[in-house]
N, C-alpha and C positions, 0 to 999 in steps of 0.2 A: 308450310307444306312438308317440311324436313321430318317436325318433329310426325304428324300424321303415318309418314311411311316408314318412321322408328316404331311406330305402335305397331303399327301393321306387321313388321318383321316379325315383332316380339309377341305379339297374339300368336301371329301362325307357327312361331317355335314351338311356344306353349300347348298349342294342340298335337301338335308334331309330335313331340318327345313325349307331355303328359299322358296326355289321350292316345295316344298310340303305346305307349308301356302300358296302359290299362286294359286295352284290348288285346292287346299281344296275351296280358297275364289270363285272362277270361277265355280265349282261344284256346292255348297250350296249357294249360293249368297242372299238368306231370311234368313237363317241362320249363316251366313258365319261369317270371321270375318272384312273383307273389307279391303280398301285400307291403312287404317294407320297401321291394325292388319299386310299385309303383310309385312310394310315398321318396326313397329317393332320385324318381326321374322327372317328379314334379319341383323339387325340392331344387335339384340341380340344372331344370332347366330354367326356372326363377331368376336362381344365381347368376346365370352367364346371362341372360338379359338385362337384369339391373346394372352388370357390371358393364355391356356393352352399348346398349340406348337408354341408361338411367340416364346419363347427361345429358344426351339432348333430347326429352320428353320427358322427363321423371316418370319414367318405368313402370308406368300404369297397369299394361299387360292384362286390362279388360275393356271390354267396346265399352260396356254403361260408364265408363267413368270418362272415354272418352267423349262419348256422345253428351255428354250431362258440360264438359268440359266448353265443348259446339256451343250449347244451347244458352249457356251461360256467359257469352261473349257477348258484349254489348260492341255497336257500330260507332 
């Protein structure tokens, strides 16, 4: 269950910072931060996930791989 709510952190980061720099850039686009600013908030919010719930969930940081992960436990 640990690791599950590690994912879970590390998804909602990932939208958090990713997807939210990208819409921030497409909103404000005179003042925005633009295409490389998105690609470094994706980039760095990766970073600080692998390096803070890589250990205890190997840092997945997408549902299908969790789900696939579910599905593939045997009883």
């Amino acid at each position: 269950m640990k690791s599950y709510g590690a994912e879970f952190i590390g998804t909602f980061w990932l939208v958090l910072g990713g997807c939210g720099s990208a819409v921030l850039a497409a909103a404000f686009a005179d003042v925005g931060i633009g295409l490389l600013g998105v690609s470094l908030a994706f980039v760095l919010t990766v970073l600080t996930m692998a390096y803070a719930i890589g250990h205890i969930s190997g840092g997945h940081l997408n549902p299908a791989a969790i789900y696939r992960f579910i599905g593939s436990q045997k009883d």
